[in-house]
C-alpha positions as a LaTeX table, in Angstrom:
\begin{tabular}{lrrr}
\hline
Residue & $x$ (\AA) & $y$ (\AA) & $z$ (\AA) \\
\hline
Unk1 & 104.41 & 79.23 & 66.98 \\
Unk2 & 106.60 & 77.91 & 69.91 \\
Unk3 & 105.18 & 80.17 & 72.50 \\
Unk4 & 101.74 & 79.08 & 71.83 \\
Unk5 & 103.26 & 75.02 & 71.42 \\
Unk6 & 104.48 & 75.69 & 75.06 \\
Unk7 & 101.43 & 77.65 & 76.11 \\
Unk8 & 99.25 & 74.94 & 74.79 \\
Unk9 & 101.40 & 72.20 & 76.34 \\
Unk10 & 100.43 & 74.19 & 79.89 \\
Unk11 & 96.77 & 74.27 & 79.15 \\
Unk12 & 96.39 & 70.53 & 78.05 \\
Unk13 & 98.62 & 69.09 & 81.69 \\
Unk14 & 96.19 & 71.69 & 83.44 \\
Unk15 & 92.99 & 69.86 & 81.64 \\
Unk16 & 94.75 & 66.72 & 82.47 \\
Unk17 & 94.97 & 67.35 & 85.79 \\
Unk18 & 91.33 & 68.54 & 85.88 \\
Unk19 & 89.72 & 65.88 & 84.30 \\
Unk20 & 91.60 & 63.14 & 86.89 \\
Unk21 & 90.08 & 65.08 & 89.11 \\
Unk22 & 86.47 & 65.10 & 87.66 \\
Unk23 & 87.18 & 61.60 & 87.63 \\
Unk24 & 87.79 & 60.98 & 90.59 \\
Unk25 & 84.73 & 62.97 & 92.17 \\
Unk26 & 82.18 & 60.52 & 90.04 \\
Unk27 & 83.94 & 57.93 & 92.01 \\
Unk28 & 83.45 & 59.90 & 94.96 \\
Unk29 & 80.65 & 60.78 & 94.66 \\
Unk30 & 79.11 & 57.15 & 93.74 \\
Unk31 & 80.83 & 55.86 & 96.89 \\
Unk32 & 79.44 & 58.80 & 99.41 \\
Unk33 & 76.30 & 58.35 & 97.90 \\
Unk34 & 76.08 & 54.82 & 98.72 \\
Unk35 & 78.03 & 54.79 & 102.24 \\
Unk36 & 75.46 & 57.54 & 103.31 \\
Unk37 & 72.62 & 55.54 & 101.81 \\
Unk38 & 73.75 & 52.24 & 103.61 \\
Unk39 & 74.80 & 53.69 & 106.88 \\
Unk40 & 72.79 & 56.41 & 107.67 \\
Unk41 & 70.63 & 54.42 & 110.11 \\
Unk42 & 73.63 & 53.44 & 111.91 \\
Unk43 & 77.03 & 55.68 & 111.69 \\
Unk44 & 76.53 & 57.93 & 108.83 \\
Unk45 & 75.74 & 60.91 & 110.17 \\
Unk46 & 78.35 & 61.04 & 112.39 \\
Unk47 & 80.87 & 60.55 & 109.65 \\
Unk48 & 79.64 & 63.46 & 108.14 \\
Unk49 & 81.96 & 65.91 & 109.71 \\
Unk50 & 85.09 & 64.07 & 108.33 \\
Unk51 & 83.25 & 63.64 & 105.12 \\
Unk52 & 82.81 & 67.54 & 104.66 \\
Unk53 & 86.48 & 67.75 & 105.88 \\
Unk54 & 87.67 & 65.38 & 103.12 \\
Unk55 & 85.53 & 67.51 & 100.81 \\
Unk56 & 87.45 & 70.99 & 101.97 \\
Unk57 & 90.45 & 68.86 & 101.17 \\
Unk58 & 89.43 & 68.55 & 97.86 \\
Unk59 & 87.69 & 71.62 & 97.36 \\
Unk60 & 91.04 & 73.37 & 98.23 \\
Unk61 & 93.32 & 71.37 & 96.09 \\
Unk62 & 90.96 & 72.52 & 92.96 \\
Unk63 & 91.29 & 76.15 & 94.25 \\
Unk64 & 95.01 & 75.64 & 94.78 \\
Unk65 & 95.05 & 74.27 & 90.37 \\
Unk66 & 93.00 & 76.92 & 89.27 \\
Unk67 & 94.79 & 79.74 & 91.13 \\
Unk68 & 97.80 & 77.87 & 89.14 \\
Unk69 & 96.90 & 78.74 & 86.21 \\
Unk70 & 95.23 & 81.94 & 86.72 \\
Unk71 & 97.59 & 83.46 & 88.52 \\
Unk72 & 95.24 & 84.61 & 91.20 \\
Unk73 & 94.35 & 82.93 & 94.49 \\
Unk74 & 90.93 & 81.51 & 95.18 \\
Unk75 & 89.49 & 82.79 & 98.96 \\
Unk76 & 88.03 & 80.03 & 101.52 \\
Unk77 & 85.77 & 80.42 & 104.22 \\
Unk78 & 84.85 & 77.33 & 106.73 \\
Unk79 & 83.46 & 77.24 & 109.84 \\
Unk80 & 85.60 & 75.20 & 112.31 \\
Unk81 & 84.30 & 71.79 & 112.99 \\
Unk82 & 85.21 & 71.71 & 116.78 \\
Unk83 & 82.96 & 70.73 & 120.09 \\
Unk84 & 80.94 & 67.42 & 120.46 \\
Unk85 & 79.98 & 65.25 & 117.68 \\
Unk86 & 76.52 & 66.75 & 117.57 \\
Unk87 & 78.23 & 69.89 & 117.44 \\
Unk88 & 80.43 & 69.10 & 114.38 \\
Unk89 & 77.56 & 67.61 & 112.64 \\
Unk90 & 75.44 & 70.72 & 113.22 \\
Unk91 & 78.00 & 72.85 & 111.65 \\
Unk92 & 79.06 & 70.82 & 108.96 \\
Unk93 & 75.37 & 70.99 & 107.61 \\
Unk94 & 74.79 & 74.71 & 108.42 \\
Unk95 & 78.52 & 75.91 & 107.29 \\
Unk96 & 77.64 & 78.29 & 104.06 \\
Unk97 & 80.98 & 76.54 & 102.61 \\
Unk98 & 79.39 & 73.21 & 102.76 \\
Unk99 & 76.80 & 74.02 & 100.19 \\
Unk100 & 79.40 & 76.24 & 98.26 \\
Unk101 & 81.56 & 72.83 & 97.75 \\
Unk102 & 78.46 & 70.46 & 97.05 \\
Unk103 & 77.50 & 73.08 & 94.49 \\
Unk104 & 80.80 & 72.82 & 92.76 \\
Unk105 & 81.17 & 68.96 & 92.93 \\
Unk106 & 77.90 & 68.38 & 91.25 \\
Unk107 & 78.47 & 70.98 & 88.73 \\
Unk108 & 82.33 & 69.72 & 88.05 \\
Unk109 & 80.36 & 65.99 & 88.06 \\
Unk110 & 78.72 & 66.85 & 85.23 \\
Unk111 & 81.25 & 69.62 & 83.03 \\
Unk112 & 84.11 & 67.35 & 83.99 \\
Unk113 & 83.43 & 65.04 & 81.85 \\
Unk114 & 83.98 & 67.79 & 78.63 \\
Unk115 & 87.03 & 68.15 & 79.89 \\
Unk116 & 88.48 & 64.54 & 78.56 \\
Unk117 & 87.20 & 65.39 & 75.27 \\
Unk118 & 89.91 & 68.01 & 74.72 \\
Unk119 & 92.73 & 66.17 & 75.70 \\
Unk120 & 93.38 & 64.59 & 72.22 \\
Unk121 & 93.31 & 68.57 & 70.68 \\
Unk122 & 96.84 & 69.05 & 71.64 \\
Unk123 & 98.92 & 66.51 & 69.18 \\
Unk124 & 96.20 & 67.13 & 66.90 \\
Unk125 & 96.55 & 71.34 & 67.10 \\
Unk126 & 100.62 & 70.38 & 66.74 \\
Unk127 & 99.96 & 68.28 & 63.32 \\
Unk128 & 96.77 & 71.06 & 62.02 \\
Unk129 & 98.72 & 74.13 & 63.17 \\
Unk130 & 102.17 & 73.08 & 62.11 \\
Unk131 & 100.93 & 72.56 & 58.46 \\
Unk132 & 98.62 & 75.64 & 58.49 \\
Unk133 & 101.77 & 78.14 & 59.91 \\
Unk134 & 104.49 & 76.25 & 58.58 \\
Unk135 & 103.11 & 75.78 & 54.77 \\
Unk136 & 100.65 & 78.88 & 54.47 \\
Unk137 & 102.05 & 81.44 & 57.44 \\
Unk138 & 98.82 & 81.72 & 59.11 \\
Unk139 & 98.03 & 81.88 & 62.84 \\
Unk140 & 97.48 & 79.00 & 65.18 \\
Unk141 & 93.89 & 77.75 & 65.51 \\
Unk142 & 93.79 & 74.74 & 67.82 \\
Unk143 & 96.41 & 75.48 & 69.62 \\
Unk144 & 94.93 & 79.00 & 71.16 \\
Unk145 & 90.89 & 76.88 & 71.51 \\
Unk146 & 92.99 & 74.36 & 73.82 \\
Unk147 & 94.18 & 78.01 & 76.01 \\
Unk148 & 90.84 & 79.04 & 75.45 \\
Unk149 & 89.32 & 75.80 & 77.04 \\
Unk150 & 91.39 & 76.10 & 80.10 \\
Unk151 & 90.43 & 79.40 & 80.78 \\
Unk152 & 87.23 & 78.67 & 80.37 \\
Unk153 & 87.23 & 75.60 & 83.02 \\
Unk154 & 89.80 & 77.83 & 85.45 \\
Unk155 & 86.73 & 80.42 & 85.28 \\
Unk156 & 83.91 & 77.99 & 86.51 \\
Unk157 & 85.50 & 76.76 & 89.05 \\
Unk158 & 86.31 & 79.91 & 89.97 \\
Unk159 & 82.97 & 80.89 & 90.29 \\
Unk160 & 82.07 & 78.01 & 91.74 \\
Unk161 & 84.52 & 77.83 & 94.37 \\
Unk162 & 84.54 & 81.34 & 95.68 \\
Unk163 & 82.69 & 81.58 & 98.83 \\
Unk164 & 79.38 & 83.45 & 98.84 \\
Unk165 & 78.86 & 86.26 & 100.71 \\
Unk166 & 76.97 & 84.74 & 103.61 \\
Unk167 & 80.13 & 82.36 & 104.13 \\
Unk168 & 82.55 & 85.48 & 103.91 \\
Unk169 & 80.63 & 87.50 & 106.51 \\
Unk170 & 80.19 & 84.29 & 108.83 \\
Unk171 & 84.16 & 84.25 & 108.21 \\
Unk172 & 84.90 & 87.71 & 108.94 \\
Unk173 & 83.02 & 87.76 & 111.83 \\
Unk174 & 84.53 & 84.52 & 113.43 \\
Unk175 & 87.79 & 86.32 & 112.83 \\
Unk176 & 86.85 & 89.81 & 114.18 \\
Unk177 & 85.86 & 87.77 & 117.53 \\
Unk178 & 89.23 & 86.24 & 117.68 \\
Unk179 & 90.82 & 89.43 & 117.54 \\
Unk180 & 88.47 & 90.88 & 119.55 \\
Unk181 & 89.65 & 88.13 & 122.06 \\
Unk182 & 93.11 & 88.75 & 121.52 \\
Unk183 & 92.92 & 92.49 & 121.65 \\
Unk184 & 91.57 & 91.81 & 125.06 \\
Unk185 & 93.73 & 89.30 & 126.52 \\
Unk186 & 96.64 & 91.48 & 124.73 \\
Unk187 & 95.11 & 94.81 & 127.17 \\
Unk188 & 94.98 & 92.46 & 130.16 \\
Unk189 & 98.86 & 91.31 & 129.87 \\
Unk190 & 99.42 & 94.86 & 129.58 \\
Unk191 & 98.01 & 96.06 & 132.62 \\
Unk192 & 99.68 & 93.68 & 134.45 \\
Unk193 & 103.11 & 94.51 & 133.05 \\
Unk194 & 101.94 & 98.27 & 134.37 \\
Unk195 & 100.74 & 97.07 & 137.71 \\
Unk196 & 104.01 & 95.29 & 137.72 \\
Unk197 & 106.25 & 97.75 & 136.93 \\
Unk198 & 104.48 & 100.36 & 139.34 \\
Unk199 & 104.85 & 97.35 & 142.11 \\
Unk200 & 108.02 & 96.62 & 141.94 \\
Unk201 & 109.84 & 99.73 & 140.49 \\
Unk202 & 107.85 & 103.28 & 141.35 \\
Unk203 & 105.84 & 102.16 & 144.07 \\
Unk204 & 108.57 & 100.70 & 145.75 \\
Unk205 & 110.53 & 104.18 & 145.36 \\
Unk206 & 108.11 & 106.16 & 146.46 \\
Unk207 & 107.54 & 104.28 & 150.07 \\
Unk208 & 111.37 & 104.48 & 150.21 \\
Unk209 & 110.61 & 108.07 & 150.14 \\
Unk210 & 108.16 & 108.50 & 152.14 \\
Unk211 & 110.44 & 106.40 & 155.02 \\
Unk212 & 113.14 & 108.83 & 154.71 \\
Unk213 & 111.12 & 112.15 & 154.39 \\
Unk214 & 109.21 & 110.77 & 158.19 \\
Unk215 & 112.62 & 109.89 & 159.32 \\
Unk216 & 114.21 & 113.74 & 158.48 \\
Unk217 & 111.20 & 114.93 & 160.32 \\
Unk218 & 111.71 & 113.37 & 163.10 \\
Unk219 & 115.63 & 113.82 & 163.52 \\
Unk220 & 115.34 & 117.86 & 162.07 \\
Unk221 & 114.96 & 119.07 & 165.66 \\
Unk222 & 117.48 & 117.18 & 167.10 \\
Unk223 & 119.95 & 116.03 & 164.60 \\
Unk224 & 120.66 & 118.61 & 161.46 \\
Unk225 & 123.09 & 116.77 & 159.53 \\
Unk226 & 121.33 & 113.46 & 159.56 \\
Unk227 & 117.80 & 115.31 & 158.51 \\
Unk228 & 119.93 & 116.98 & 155.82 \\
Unk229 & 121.50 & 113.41 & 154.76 \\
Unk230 & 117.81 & 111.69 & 155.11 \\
Unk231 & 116.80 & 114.71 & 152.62 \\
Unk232 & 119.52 & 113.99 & 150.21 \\
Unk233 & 118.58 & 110.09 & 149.90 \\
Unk234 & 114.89 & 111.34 & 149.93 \\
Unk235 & 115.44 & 113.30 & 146.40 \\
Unk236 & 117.71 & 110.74 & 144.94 \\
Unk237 & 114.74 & 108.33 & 145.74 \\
Unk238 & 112.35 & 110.90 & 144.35 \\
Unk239 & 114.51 & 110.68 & 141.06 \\
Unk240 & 114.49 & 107.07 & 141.02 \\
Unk241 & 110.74 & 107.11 & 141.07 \\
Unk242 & 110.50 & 109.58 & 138.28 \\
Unk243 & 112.61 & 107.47 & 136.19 \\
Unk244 & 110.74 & 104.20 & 136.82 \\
Unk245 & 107.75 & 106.11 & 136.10 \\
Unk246 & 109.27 & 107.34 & 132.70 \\
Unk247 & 110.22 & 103.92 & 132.20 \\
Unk248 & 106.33 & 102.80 & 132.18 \\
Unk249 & 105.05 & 105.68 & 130.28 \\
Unk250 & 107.37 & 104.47 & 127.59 \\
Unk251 & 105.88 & 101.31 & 127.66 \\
Unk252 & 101.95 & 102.66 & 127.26 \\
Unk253 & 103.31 & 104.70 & 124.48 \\
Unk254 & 106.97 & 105.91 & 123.65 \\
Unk255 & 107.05 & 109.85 & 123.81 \\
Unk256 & 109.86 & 109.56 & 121.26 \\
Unk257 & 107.04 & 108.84 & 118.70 \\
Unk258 & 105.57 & 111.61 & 119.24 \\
Unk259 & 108.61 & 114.04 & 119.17 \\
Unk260 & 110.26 & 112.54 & 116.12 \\
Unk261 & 108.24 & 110.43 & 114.43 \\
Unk262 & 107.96 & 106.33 & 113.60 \\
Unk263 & 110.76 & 106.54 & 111.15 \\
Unk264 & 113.09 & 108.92 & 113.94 \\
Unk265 & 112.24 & 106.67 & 116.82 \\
Unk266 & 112.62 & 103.52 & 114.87 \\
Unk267 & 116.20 & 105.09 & 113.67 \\
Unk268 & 116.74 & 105.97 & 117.40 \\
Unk269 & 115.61 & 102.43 & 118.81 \\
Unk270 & 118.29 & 100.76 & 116.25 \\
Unk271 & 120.78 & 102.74 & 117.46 \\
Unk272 & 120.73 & 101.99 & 120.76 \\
Unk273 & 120.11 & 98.37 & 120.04 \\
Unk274 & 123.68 & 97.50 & 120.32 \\
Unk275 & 123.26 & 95.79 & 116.57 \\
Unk276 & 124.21 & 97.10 & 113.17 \\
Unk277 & 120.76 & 97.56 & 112.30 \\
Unk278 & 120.30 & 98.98 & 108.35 \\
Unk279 & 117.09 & 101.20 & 108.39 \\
Unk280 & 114.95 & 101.69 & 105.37 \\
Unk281 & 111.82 & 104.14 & 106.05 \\
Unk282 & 111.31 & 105.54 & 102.77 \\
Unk283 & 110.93 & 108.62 & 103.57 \\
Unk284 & 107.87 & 107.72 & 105.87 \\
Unk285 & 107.54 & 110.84 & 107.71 \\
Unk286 & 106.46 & 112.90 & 104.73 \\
Unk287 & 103.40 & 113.95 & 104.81 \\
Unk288 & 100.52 & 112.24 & 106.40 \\
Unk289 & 101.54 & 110.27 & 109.73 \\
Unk290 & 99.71 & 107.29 & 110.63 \\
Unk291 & 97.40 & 106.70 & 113.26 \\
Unk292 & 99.26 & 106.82 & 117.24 \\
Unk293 & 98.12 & 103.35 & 117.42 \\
Unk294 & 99.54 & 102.09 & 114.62 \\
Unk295 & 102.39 & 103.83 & 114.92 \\
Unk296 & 103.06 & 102.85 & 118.22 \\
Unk297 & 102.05 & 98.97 & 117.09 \\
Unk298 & 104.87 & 98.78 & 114.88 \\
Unk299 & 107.48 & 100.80 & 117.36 \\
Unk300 & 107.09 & 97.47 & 119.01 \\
Unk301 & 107.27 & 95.23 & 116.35 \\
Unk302 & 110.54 & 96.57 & 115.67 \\
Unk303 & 111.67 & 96.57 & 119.40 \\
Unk304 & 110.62 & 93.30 & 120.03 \\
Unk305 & 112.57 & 92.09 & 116.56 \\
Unk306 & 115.49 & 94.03 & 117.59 \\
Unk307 & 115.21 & 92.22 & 121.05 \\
Unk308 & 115.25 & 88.62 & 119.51 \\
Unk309 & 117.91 & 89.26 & 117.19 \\
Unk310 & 120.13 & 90.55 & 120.01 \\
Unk311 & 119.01 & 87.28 & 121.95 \\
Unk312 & 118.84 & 84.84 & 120.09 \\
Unk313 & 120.34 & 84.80 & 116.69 \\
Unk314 & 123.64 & 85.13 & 117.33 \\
Unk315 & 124.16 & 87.49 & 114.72 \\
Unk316 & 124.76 & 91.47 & 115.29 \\
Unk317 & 123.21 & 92.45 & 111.94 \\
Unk318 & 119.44 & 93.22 & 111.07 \\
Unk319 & 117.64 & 95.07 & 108.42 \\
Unk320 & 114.34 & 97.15 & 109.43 \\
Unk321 & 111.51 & 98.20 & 106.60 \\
Unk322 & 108.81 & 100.40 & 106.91 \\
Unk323 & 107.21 & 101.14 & 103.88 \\
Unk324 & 104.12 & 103.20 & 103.35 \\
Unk325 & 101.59 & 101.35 & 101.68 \\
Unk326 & 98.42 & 101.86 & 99.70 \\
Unk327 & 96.07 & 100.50 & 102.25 \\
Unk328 & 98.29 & 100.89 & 105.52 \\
Unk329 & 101.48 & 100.49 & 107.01 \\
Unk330 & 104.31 & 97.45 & 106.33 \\
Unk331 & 107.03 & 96.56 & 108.57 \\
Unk332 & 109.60 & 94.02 & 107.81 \\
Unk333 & 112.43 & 93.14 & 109.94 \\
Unk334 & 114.65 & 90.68 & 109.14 \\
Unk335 & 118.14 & 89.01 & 110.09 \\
Unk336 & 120.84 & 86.10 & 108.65 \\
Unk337 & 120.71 & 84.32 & 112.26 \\
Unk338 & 119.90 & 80.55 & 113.30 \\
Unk339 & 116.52 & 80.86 & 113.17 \\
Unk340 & 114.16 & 78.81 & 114.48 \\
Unk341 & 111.93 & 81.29 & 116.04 \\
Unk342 & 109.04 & 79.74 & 118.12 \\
Unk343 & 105.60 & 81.53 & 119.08 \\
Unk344 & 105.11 & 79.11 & 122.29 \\
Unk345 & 108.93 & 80.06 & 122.84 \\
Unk346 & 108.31 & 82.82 & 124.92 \\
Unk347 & 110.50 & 84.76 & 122.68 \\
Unk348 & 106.92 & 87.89 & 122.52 \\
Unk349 & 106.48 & 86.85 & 119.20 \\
Unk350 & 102.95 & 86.36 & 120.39 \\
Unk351 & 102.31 & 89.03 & 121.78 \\
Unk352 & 103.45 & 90.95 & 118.65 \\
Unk353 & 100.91 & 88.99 & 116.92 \\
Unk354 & 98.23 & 90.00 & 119.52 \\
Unk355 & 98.84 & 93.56 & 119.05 \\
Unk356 & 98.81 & 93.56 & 115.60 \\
Unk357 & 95.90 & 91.66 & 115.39 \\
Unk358 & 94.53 & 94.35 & 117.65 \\
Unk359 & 94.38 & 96.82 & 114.82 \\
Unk360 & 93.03 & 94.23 & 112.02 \\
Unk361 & 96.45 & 93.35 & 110.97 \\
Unk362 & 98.70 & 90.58 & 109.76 \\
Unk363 & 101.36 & 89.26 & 110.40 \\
Unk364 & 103.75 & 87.03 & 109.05 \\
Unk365 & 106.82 & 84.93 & 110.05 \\
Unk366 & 109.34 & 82.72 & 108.51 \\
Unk367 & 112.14 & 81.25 & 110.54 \\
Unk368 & 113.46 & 77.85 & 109.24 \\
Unk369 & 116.30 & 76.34 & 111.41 \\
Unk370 & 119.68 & 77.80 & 110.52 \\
Unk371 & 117.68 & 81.13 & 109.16 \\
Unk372 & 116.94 & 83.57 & 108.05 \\
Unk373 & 114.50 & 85.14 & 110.22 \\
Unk374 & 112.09 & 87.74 & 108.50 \\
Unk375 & 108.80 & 89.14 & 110.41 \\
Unk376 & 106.28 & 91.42 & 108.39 \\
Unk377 & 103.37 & 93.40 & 109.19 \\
Unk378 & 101.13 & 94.79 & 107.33 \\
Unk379 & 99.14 & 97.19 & 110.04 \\
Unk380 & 95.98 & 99.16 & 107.92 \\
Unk381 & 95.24 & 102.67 & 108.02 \\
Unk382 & 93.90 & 105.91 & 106.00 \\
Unk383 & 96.65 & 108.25 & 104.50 \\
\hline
\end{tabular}
């Protein structure tokens, strides 16, 4: 009886809540319709971007109720309501979203109004099912129709709310050309870093080498010992320029990934971080690998972590997840440090993001000020 006073209780604030909203939208709704009927010679159609955006708003904070008390989150898709004013208002009226949220405002106009009607059920059910389980034992009756109600509403607008297929495609392909963008602008900084690092490290070597080789040449006939010594600095610059070239090479793509592993180069990475880093891979390695690219994705995830938390935390402690999950790859690093980590900090969190993104990816990071700091990726791939 108590559980379904208290479940009751739930459903009956969550029809409250509803039907102040369906109250609202007929006042809403009466005011758009006569602002746009009164203005639209004049202003109102270039108040109808910020009119659909003030619709999202409300649109979302009925997904954001429902998913309340269903338990499970409502999707959005919207088109971005950027460029010129012409531009806005072109979108706004060709955005599949639009007409998903009109849809659902007219229909909540008119089902919203039921939803007042059941708000006296609840100290009624208390009175009716109190005397019917208290005096004769039997089960609740009211009580479980008021449940029964909210589901019922939480399921409209559920249906009503979730974007139609047009608007999720329009979505996913808006978001495949910002990674697509990404991806590319995540390849260019890469090259450069190689170009870079061939400038300034191998390159550099290898015309010191060349210098000393033409300079041996020319002193072998006449001068032994300083053609031998000229030789000597020769292969020590020769070695240099092997190991700057290793140095890039790890950079394209770690070879320690593909001698031991994610989970053995992850564990050799946090070794040599200079940290007391706490690996968890869950037996990762077992069977199936993933993909080199994701693999290597998430090698520098980790490295990059690692990096920060040597850098900036002040702390000499981090914990390092990779977990092998039904539809990819999750990586979670996190750390008890100060925090505050910044994208437009220049701290590569960024480009992390870019390179997951790369691969379809998320990524996700929460650093309040004073900590902690925890990054996770989920990177997707087949088993």
């Amino acid at each position: 009886m108590w559980k379904s006073v208290r479940r009751s209780a739930e459903a009956t604030a969550h029809l409250l809540v509803a039907a102040a909203m369906a109250f609202g939208m007929w006042i809403f709704i009466t005011v758009l319709l006569i602002a746009s009927i009164g203005t639209v010679a004049v202003v109102g159609v270039w108040m109808l971007p910020e009119t659909v955006l003030l619709i999202r708003r409300i649109a979302g904070a009925k997904r954001n109720l429902t998913a309340a008390w269903t338990g499970v989150k409502i999707p959005e898709a919207y088109q971005p309501l950027t460029g010129t004013v012409r531009e806005r208002v072109v979108k706004a009226v060709r955005d599949p979203g639009t007409r998903t949220d009109l849809r659902w405002m007219i229909a909540y106009w008119f089902y919203g109004a039921l939803l007042g009607l059941a708000l006296p059920l609840w100290p009624v059910g208390l009175v009716v099912d109190g005397v019917w389980c208290g005096l004769l034992g039997r089960d609740t009756v009211v009580l479980p129709l008021i449940v029964r109600l909210a589901d019922l509403e939480a399921d409209w607008s559920t249906a009503l709310l979730k974007p139609s297929p047009q608007a999720q495609l329009t979505a996913r392909v808006e978001e495949l050309a910002a990674t697509r963008a990404d991806a590319i602008a995540a390849h260019e900084a890469e090259l450069r870093r190689i170009e870079r690092d061939l400038h300034d490290g191998a390159q550099a070597q290898l015309v010191a080498l060349s210098m000393r080789i033409g300079l041996a040449k020319r002193a072998y006939g006449r001068d032994h010992e300083t053609a031998l010594r000229l030789l000597d600095e020769a292969q020590g610059q020769a070695e240099k320029a092997l190991s700057e070239l290793r140095q890039v090479v790890r950079g394209i793509h770690p070879p320690i990934l593909s001698d031991r592993g994610l989970a053995g180069a992850v564990r050799a990475l946090a070794a040599s971080s200079g940290l007391a880093v706490t690996v968890d891979d869950c037996r990762l390695d077992e069977g199936v690998r993933a993909p080199a690219a994701v693999e290597a994705a998430a090698y520098f995830v980790v490295a990059e972590s690692l990096t920060n938390v040597a850098k900036y935390s002040g702390v000499s402690r981090a914990e390092v997840q990779l977990v092998r999950a039904r539809r990819g790859l999750r990586v979670r690093v996190n750390d008890e440090g100060c925090g505050g980590a910044d994208e437009a900090g220049g701290s590569g969190l960024l480009g992390m993001r870019r390179r997951v993104a790369a691969l379809d990816g998320n990524m996700n990071v929460t650093s309040p000020v004073g900590g902690p700091t925890v990054i996770e990726v989920e990177l997707p791939c087949v088993w």
